[in-house]
PDB file with SEQRES, HELIX, SHEET and CRYST1 records, atoms N, CA, C and O in Angstrom:
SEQRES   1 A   85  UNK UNK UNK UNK UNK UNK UNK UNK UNK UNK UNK UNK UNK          
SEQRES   2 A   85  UNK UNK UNK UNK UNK UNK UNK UNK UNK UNK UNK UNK UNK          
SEQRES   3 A   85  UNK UNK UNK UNK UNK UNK UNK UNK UNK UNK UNK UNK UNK          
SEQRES   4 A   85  UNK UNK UNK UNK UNK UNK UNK UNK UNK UNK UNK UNK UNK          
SEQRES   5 A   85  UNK UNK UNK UNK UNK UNK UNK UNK UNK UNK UNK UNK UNK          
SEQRES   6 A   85  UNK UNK UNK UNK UNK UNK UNK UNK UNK UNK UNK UNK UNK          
SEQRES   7 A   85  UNK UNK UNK UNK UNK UNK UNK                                  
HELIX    1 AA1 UNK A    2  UNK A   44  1                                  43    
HELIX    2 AA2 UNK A   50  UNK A   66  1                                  17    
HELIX    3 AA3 UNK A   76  UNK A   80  1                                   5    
CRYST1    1.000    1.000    1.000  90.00  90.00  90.00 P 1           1          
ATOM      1  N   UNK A   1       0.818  -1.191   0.000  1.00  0.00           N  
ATOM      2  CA  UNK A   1       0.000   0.000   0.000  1.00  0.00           C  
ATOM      3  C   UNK A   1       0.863   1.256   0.000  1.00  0.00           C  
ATOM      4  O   UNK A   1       0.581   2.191  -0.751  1.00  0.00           O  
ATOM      5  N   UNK A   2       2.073   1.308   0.954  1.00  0.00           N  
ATOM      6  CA  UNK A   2       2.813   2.429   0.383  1.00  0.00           C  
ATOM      7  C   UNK A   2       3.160   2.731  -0.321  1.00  0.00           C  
ATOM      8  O   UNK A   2       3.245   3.945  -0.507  1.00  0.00           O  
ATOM      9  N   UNK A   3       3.696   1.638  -1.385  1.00  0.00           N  
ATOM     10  CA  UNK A   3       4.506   1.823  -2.585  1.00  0.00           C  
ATOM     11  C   UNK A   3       3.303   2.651  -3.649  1.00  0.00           C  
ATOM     12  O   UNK A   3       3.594   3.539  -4.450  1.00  0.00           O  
ATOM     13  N   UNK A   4       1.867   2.073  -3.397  1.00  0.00           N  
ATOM     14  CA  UNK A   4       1.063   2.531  -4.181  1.00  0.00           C  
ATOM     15  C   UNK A   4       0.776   4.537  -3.679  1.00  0.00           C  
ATOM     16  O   UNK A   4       0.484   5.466  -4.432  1.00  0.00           O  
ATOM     17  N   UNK A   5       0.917   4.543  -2.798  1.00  0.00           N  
ATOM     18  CA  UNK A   5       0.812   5.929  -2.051  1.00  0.00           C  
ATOM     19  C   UNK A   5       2.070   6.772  -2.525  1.00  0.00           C  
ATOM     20  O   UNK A   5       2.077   7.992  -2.686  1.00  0.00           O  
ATOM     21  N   UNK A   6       3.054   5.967  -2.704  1.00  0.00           N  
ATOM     22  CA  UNK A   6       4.262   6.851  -3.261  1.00  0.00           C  
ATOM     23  C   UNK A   6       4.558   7.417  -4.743  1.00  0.00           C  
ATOM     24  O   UNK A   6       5.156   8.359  -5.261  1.00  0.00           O  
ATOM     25  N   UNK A   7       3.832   6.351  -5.104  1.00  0.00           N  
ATOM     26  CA  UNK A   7       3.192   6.062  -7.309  1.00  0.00           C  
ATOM     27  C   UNK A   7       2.528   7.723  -7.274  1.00  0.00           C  
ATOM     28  O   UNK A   7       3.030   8.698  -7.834  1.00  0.00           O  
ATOM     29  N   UNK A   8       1.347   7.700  -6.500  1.00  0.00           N  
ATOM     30  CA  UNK A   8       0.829   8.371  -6.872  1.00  0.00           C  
ATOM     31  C   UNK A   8       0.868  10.001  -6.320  1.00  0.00           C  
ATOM     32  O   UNK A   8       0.267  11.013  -6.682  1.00  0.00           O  
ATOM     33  N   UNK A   9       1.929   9.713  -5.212  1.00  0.00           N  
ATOM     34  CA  UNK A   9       2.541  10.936  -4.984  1.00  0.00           C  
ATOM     35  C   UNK A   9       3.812  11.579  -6.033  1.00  0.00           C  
ATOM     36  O   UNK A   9       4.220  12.737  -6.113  1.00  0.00           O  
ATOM     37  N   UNK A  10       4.112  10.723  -6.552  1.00  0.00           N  
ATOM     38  CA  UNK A  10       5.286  10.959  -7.478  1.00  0.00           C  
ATOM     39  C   UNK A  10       4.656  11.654  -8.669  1.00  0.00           C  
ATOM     40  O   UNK A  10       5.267  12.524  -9.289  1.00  0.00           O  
ATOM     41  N   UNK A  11       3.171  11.181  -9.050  1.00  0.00           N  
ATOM     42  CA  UNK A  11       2.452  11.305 -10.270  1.00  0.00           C  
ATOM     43  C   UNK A  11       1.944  13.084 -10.260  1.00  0.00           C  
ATOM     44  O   UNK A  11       1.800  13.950 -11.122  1.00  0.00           O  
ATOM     45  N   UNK A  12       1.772  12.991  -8.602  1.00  0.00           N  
ATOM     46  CA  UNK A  12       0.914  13.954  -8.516  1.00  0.00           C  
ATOM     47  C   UNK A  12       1.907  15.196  -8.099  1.00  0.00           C  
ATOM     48  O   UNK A  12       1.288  16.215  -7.796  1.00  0.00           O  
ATOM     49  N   UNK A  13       3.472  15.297  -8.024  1.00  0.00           N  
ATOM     50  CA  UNK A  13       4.167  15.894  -8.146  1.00  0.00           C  
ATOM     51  C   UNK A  13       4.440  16.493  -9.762  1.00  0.00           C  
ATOM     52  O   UNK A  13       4.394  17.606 -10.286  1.00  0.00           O  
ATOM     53  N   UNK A  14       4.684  15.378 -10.132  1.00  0.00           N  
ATOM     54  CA  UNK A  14       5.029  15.504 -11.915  1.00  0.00           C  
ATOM     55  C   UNK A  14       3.858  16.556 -12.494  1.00  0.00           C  
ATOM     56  O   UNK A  14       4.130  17.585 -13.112  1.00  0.00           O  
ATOM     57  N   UNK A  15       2.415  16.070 -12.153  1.00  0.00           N  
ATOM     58  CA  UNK A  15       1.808  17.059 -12.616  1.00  0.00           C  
ATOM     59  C   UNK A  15       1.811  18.447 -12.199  1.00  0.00           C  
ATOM     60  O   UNK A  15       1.622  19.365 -12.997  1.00  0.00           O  
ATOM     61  N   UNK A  16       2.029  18.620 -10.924  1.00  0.00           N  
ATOM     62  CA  UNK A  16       2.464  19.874 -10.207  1.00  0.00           C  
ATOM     63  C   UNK A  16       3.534  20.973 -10.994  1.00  0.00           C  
ATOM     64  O   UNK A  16       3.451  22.197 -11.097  1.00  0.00           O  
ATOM     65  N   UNK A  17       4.479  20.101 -11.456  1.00  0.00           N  
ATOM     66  CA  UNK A  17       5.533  20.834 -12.086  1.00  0.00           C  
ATOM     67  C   UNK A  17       5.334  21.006 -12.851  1.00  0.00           C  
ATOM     68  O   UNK A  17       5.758  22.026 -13.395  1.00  0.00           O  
ATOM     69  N   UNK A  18       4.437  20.023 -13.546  1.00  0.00           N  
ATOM     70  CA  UNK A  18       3.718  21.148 -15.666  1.00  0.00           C  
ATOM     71  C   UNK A  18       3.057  21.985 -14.986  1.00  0.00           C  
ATOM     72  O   UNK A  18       3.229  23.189 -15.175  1.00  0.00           O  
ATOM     73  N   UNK A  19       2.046  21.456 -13.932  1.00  0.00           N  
ATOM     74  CA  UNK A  19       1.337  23.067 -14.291  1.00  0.00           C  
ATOM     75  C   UNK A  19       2.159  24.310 -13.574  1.00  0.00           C  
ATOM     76  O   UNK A  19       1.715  25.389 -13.964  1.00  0.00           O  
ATOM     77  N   UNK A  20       2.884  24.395 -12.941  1.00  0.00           N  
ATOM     78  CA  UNK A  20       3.822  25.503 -12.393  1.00  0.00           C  
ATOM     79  C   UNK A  20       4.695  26.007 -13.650  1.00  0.00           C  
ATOM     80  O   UNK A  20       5.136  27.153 -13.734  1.00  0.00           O  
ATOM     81  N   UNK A  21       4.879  25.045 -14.571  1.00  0.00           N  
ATOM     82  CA  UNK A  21       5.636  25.734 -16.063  1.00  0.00           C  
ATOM     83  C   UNK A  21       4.752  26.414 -16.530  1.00  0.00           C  
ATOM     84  O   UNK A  21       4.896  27.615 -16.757  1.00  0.00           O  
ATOM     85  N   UNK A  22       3.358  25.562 -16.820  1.00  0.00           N  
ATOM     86  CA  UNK A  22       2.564  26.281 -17.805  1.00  0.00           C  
ATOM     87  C   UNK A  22       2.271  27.813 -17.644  1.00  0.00           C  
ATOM     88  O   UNK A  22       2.068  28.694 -18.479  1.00  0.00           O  
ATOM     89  N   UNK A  23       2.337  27.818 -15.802  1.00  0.00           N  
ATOM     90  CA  UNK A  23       1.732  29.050 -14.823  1.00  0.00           C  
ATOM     91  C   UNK A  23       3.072  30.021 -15.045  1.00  0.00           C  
ATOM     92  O   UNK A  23       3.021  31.251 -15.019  1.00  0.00           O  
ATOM     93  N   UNK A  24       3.924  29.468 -15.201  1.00  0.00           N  
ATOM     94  CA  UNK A  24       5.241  30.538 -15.503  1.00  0.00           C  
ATOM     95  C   UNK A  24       5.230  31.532 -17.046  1.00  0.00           C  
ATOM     96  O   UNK A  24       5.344  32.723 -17.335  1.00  0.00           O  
ATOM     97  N   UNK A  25       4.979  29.978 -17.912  1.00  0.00           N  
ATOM     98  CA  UNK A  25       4.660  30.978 -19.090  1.00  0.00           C  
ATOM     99  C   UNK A  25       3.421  31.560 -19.110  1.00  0.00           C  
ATOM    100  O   UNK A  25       3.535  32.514 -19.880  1.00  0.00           O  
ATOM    101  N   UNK A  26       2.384  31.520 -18.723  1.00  0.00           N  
ATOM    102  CA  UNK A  26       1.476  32.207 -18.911  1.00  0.00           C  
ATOM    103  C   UNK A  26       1.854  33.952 -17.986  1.00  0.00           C  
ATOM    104  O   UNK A  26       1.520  35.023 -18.492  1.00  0.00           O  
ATOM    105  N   UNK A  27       2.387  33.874 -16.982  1.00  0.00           N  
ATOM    106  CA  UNK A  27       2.566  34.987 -16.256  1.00  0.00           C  
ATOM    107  C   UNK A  27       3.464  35.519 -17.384  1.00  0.00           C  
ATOM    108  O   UNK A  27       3.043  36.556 -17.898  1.00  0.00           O  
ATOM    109  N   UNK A  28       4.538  35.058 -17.846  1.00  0.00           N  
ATOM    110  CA  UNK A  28       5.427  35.925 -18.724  1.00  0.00           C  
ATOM    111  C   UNK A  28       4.753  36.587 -19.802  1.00  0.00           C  
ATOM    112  O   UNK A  28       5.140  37.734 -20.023  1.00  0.00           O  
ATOM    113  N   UNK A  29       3.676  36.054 -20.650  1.00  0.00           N  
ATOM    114  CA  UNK A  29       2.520  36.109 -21.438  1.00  0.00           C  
ATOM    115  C   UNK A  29       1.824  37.232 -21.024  1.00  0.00           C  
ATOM    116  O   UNK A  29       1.629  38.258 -21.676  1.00  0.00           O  
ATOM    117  N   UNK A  30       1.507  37.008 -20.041  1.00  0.00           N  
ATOM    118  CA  UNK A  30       0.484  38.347 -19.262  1.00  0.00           C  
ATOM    119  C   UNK A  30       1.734  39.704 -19.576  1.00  0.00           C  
ATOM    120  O   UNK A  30       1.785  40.509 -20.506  1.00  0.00           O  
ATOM    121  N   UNK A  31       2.489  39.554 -18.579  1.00  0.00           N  
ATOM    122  CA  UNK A  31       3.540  40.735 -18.310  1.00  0.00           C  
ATOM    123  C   UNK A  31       3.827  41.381 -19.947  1.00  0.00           C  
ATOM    124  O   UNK A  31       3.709  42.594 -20.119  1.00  0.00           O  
ATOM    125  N   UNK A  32       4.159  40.586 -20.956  1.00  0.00           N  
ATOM    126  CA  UNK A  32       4.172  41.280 -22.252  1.00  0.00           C  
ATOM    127  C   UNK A  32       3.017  41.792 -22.890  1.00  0.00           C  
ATOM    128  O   UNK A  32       3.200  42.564 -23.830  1.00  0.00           O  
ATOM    129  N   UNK A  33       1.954  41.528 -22.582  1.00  0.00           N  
ATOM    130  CA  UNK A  33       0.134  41.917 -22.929  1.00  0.00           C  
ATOM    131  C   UNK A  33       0.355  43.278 -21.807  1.00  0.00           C  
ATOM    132  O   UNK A  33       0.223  44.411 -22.269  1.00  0.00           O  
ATOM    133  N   UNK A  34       0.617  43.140 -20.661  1.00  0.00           N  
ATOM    134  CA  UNK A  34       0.608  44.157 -19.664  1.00  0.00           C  
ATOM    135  C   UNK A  34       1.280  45.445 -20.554  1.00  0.00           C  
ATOM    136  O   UNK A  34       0.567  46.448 -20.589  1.00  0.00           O  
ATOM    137  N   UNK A  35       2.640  45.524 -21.311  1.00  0.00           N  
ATOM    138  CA  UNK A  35       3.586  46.232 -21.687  1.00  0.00           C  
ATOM    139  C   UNK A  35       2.778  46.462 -22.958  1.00  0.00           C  
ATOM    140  O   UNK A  35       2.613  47.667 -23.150  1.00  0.00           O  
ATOM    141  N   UNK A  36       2.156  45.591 -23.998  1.00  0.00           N  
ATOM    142  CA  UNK A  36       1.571  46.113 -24.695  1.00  0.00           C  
ATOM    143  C   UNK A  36       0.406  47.248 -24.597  1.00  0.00           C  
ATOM    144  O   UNK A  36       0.213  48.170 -25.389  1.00  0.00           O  
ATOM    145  N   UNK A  37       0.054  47.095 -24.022  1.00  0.00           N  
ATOM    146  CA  UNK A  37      -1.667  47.205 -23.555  1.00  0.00           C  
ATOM    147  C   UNK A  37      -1.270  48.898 -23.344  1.00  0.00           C  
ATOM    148  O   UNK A  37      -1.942  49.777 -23.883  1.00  0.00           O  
ATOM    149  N   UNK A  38      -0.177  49.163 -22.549  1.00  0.00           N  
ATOM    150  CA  UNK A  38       0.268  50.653 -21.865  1.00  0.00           C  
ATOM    151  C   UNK A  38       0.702  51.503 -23.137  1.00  0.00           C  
ATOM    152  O   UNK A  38       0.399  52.642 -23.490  1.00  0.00           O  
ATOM    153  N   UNK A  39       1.457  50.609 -23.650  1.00  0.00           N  
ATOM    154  CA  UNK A  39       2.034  51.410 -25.632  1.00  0.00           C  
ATOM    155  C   UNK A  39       0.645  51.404 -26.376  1.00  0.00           C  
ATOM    156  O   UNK A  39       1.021  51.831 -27.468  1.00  0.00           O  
ATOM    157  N   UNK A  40      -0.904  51.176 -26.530  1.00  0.00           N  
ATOM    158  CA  UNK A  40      -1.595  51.033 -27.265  1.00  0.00           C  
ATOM    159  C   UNK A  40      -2.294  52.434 -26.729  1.00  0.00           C  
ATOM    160  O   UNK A  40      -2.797  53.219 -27.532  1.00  0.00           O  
ATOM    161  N   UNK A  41      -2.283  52.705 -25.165  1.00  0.00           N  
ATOM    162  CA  UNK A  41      -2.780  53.774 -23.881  1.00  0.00           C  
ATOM    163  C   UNK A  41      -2.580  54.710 -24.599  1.00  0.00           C  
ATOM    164  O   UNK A  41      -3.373  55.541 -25.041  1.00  0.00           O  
ATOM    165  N   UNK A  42      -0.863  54.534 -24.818  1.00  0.00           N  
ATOM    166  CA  UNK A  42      -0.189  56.044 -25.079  1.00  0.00           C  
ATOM    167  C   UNK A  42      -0.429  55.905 -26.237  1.00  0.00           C  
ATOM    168  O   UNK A  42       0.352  56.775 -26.624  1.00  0.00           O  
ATOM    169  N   UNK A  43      -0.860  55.536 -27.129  1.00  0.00           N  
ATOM    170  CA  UNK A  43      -0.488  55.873 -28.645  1.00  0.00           C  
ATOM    171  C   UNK A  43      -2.288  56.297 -28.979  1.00  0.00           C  
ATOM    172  O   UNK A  43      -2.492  56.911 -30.027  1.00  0.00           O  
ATOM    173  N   UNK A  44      -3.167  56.052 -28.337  1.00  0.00           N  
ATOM    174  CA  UNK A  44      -4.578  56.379 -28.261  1.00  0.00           C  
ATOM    175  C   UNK A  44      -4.473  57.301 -27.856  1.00  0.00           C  
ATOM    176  O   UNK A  44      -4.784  58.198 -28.640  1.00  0.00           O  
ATOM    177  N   UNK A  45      -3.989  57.779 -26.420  1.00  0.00           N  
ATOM    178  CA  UNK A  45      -4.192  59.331 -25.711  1.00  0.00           C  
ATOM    179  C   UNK A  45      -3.735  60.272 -27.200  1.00  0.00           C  
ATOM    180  O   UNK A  45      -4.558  61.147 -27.468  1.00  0.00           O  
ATOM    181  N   UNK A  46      -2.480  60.167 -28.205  1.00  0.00           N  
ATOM    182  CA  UNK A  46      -2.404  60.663 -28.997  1.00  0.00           C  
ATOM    183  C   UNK A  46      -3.289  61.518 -29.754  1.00  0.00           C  
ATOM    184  O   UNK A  46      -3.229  62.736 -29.921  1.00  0.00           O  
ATOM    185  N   UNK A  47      -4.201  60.591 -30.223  1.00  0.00           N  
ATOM    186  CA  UNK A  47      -4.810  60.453 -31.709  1.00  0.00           C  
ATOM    187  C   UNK A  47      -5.887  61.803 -31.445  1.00  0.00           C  
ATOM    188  O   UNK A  47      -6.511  61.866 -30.385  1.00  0.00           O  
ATOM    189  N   UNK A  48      -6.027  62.790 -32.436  1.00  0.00           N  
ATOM    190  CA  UNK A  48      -6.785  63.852 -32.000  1.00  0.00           C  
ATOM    191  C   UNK A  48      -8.262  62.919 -32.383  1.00  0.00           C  
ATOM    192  O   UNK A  48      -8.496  61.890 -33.016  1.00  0.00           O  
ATOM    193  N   UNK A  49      -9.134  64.005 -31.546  1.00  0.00           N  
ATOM    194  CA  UNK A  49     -10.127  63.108 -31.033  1.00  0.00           C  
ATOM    195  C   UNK A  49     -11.116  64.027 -32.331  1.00  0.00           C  
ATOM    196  O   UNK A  49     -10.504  64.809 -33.059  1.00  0.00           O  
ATOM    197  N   UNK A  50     -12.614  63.842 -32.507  1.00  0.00           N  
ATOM    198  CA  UNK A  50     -13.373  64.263 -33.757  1.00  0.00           C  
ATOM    199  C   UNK A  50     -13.674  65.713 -32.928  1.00  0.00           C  
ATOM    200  O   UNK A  50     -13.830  66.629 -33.734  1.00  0.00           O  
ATOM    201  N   UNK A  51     -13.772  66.061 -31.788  1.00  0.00           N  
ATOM    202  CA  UNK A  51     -13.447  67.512 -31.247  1.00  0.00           C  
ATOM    203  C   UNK A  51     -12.397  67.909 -31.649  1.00  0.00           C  
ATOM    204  O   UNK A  51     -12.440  69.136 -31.749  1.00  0.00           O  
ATOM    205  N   UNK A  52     -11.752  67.631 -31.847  1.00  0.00           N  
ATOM    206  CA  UNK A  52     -10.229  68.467 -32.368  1.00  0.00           C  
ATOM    207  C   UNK A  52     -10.494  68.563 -33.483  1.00  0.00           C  
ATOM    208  O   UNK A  52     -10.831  69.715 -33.757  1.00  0.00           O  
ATOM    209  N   UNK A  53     -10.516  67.703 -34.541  1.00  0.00           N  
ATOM    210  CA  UNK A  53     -10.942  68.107 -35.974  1.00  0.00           C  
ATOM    211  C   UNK A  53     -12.256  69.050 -35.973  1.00  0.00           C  
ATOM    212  O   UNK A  53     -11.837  69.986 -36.652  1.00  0.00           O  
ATOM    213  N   UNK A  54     -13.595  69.385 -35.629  1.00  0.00           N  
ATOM    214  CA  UNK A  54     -14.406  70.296 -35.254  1.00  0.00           C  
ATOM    215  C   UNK A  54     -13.707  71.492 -35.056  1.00  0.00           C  
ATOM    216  O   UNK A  54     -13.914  72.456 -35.792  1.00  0.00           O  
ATOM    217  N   UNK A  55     -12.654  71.539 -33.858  1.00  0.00           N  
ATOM    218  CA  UNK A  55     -12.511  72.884 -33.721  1.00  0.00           C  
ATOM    219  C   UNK A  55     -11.035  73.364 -34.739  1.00  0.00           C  
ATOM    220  O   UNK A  55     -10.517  74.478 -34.678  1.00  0.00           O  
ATOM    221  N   UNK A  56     -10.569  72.251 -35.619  1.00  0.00           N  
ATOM    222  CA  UNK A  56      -9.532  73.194 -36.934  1.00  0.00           C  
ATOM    223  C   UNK A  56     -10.700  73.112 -37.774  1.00  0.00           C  
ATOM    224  O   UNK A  56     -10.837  74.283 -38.127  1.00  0.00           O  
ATOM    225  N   UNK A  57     -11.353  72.643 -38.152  1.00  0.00           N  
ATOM    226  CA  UNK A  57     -12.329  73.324 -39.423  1.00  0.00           C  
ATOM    227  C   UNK A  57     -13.070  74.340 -38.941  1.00  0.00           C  
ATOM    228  O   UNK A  57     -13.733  75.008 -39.734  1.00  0.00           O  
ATOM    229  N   UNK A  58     -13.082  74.588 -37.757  1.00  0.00           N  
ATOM    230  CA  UNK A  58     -13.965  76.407 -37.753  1.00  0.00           C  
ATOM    231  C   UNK A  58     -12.315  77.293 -37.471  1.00  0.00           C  
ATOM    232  O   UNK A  58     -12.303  78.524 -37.472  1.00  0.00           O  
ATOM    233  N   UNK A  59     -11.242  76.624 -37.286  1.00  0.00           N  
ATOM    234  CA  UNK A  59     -10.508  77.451 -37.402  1.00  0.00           C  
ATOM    235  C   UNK A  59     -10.491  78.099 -38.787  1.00  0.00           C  
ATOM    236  O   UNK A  59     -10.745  79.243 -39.166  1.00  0.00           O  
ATOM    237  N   UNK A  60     -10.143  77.083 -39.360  1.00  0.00           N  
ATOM    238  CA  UNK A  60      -9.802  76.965 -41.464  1.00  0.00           C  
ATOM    239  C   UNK A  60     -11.031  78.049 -41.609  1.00  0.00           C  
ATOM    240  O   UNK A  60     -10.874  79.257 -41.791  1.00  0.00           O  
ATOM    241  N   UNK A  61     -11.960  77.540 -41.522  1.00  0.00           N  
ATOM    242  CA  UNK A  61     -13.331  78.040 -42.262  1.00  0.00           C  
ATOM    243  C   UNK A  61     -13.254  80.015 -41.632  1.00  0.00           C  
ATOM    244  O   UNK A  61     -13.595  80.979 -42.317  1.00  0.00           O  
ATOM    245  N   UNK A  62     -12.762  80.055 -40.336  1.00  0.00           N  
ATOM    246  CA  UNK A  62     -12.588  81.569 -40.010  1.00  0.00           C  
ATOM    247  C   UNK A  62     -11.079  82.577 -40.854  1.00  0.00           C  
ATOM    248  O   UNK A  62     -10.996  83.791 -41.042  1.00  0.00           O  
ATOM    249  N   UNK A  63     -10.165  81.564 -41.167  1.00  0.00           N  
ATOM    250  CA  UNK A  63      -9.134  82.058 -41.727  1.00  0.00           C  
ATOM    251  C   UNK A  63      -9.534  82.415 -43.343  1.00  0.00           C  
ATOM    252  O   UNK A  63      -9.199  83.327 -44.099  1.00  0.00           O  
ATOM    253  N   UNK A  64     -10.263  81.443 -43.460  1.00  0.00           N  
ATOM    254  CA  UNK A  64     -10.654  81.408 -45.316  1.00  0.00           C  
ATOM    255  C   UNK A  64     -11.530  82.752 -45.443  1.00  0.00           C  
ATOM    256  O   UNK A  64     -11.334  83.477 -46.418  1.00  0.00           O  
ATOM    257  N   UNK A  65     -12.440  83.082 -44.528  1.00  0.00           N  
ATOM    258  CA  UNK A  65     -13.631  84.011 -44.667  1.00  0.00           C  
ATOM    259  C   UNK A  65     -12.708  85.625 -44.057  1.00  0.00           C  
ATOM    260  O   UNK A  65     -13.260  86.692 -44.326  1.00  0.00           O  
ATOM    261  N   UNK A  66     -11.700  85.650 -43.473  1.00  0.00           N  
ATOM    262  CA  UNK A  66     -10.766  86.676 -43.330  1.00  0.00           C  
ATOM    263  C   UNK A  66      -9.865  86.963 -44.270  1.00  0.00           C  
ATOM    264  O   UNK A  66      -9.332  88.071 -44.334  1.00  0.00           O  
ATOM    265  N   UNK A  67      -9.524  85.676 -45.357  1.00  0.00           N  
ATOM    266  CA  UNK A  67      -8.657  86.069 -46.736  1.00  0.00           C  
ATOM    267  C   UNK A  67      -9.034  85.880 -47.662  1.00  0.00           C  
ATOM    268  O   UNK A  67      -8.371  85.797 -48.695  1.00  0.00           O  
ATOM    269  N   UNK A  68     -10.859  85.690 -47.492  1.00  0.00           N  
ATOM    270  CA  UNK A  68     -11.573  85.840 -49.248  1.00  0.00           C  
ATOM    271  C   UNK A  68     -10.957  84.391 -49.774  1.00  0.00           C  
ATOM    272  O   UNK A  68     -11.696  83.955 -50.657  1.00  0.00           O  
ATOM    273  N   UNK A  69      -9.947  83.596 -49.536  1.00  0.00           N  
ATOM    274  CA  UNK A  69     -10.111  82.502 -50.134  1.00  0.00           C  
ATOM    275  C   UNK A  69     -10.092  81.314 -49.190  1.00  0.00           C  
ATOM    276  O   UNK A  69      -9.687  81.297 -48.028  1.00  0.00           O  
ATOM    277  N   UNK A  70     -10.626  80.287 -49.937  1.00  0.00           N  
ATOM    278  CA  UNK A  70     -11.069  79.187 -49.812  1.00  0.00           C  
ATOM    279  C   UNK A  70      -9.813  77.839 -49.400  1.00  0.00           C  
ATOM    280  O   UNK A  70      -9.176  77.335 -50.324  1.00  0.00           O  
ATOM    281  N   UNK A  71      -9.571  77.343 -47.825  1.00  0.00           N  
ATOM    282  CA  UNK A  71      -8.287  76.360 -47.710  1.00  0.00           C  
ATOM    283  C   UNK A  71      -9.057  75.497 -47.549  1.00  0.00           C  
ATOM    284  O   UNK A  71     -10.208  75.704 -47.164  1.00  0.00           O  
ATOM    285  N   UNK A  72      -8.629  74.469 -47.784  1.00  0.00           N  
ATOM    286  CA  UNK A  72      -8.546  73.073 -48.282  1.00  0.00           C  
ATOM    287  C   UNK A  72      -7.112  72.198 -48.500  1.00  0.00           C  
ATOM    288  O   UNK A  72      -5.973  72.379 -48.931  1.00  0.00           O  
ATOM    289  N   UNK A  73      -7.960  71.106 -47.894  1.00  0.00           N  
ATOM    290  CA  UNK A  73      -6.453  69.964 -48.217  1.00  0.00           C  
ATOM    291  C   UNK A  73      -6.388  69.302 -49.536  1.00  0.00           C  
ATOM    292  O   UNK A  73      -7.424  69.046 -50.149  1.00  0.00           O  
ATOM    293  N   UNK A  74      -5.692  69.130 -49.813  1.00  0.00           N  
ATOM    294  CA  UNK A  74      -5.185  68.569 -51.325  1.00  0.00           C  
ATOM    295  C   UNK A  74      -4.365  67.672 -50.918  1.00  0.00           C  
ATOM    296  O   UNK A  74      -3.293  67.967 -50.389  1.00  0.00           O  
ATOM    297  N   UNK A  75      -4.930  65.960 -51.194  1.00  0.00           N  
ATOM    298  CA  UNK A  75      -3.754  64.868 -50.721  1.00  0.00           C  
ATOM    299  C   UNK A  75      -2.506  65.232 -51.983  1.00  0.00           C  
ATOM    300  O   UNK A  75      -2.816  65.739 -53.061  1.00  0.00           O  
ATOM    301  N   UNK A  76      -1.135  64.879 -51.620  1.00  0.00           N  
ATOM    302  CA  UNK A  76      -0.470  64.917 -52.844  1.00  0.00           C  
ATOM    303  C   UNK A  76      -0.561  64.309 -53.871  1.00  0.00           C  
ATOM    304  O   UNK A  76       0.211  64.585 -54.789  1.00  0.00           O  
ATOM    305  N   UNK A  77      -1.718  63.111 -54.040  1.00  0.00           N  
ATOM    306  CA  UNK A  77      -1.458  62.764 -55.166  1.00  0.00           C  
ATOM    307  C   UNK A  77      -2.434  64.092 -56.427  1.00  0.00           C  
ATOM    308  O   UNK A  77      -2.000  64.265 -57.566  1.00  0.00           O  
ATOM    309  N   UNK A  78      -3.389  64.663 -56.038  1.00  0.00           N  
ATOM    310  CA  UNK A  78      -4.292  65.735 -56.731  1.00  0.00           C  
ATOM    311  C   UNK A  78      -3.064  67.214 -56.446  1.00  0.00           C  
ATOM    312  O   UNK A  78      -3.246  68.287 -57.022  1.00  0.00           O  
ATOM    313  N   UNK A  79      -2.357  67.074 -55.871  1.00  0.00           N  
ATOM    314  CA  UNK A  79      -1.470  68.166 -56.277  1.00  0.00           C  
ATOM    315  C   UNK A  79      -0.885  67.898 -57.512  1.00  0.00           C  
ATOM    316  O   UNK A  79      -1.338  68.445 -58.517  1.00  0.00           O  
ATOM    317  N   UNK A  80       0.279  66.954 -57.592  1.00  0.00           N  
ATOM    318  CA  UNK A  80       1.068  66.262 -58.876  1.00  0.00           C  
ATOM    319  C   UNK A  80       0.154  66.277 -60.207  1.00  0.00           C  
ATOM    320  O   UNK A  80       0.536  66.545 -61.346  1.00  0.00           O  
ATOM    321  N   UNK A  81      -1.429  65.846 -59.695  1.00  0.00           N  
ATOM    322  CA  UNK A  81      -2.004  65.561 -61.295  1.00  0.00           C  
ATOM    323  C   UNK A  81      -2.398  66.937 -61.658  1.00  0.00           C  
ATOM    324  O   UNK A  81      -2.657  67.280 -62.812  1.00  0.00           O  
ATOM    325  N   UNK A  82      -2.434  67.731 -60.599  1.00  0.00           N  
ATOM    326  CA  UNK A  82      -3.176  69.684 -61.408  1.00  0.00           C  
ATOM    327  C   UNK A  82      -1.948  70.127 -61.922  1.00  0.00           C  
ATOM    328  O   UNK A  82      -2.052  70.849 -62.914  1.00  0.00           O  
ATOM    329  N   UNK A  83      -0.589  69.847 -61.441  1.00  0.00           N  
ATOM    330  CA  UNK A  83       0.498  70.354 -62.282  1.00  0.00           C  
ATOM    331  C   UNK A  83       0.759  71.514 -60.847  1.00  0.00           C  
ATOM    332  O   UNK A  83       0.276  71.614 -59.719  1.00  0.00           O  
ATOM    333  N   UNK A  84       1.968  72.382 -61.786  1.00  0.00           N  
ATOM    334  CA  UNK A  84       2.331  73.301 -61.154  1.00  0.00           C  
ATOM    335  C   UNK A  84       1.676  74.723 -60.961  1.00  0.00           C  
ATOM    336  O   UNK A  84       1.074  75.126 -61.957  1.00  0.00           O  
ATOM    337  N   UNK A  85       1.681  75.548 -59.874  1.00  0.00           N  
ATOM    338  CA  UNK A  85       0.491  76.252 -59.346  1.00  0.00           C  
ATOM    339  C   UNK A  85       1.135  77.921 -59.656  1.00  0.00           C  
ATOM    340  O   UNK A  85       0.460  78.907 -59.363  1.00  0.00           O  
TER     341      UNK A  85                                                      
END                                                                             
């Protein structure tokens, strides 16, 4: 009966130690999701928000109506095809 008590203490060690690996990599897993997660924070706090675009088009739109003309963006590729200005 001991020997059988020792089988299955041995068994039930062995499994102990996968799952303490598995639990290792998964924590390392987390900790790099953790580091991501903070670079995605900061790179969102960035991004101007659709209030910010609101308040440069009443900027634009007040500058245009103070110099009689009309600003607008022009991606570069509609610059290149109107030619030179």
């Amino acid at each position: 009966m001991s020997g059988d008590v020792t089988e299955r203490l041995v068994r039930l060690e062995e499994k102990t130690d996968r799952l303490m690996e598995g639990m290792s990599r998964m924590t390392d897993l987390l900790m790099r999701l953790v580091g991501d997660v903070s670079e995605i924070k900061g790179r969102i706090a960035d991004v101007p928000t659709a209030r910010d675009f609101g308040e440069l088009k009443g900027r634009v739109e007040e500058i245009s109506r103070h110099q009689g003309v009309t600003l607008s963006y022009q991606p570069p590729e509609a610059r290149r095809a109107a030619g030179p200005t």
